[in-house]
C-alpha positions in Angstrom: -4.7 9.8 14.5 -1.8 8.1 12.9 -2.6 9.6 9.3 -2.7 12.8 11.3 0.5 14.8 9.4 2.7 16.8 11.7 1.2 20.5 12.4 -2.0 19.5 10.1 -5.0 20.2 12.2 -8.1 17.9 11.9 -11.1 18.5 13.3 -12.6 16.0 16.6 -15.5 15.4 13.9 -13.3 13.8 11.4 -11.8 11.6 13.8 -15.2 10.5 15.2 -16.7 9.4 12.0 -13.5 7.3 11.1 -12.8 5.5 14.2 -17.2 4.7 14.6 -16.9 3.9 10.7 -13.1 1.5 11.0 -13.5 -1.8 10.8 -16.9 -2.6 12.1 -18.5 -4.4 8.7 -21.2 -5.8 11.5 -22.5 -2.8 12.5 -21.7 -3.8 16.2 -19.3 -0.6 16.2 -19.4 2.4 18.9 -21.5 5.1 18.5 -20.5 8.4 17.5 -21.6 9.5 20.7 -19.5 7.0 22.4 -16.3 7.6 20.1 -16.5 11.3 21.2 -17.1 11.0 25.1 -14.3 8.6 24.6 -11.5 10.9 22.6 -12.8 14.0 24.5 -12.4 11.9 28.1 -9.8 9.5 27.5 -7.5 9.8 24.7 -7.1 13.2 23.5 -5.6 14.1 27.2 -3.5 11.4 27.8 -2.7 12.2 24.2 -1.8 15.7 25.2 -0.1 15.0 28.1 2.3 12.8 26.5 2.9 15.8 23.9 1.8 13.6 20.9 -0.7 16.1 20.1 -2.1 19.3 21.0 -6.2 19.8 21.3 -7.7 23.3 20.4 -10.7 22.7 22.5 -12.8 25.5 21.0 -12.3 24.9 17.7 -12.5 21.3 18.3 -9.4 20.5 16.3 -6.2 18.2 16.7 -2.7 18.9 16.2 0.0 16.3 15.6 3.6 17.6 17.3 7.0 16.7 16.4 7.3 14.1 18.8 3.9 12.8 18.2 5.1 11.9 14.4 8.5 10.9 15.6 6.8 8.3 18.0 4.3 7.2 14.9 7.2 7.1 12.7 10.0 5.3 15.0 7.7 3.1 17.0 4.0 2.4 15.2 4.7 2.3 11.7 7.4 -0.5 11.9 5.0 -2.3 14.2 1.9 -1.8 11.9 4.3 -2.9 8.8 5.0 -6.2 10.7 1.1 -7.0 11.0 0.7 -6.4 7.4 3.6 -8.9 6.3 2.2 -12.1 5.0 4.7 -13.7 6.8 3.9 -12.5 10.4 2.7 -15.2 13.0 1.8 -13.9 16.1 3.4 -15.7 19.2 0.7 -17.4 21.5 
């Protein structure tokens, strides 16, 4: 959800296929079916309890809030910046 723009709704479907189709060149990758239990169970309420998004649960769609794009803006974007820069070693 962090390409999500503020007040842009998305639907749970788009969201399933990219996080089952992210990354997983192997095809070891979760399902679609196990993407979905897990936004629907997992993430998409802690998600809304935080206020980082809101969940239209009957047309299946998400919201990004305000202070879901401020915290994606002030706190993941730097962070995902710093795992892109060449230079970045990560302490072990």
């Amino acid at each position: 959800m962090r390409e999500l723009p503020e007040g842009e709704t998305v639907s749970i479907s788009t969201h399933v296929e990219a996080i089952a189709a992210g990354g997983f060149s192997t095809g070891d990758g979760p399902t679609h079916e196990t993407v979905q239990l897990s936004l629907y169970h997992t993430h998409l309420p802690l998600l809304c309890d935080a206020g980082l998004v809101e969940f239209d649960e009957d047309q299946k769609v998400v919201t990004m809030t305000t202070l879901g794009k401020t915290v994606h803006s002030e706190i993941l974007q730097p962070s995902q910046e710093l795992l892109e820069n060449d230079d970045f070693e990560p302490v072990q």
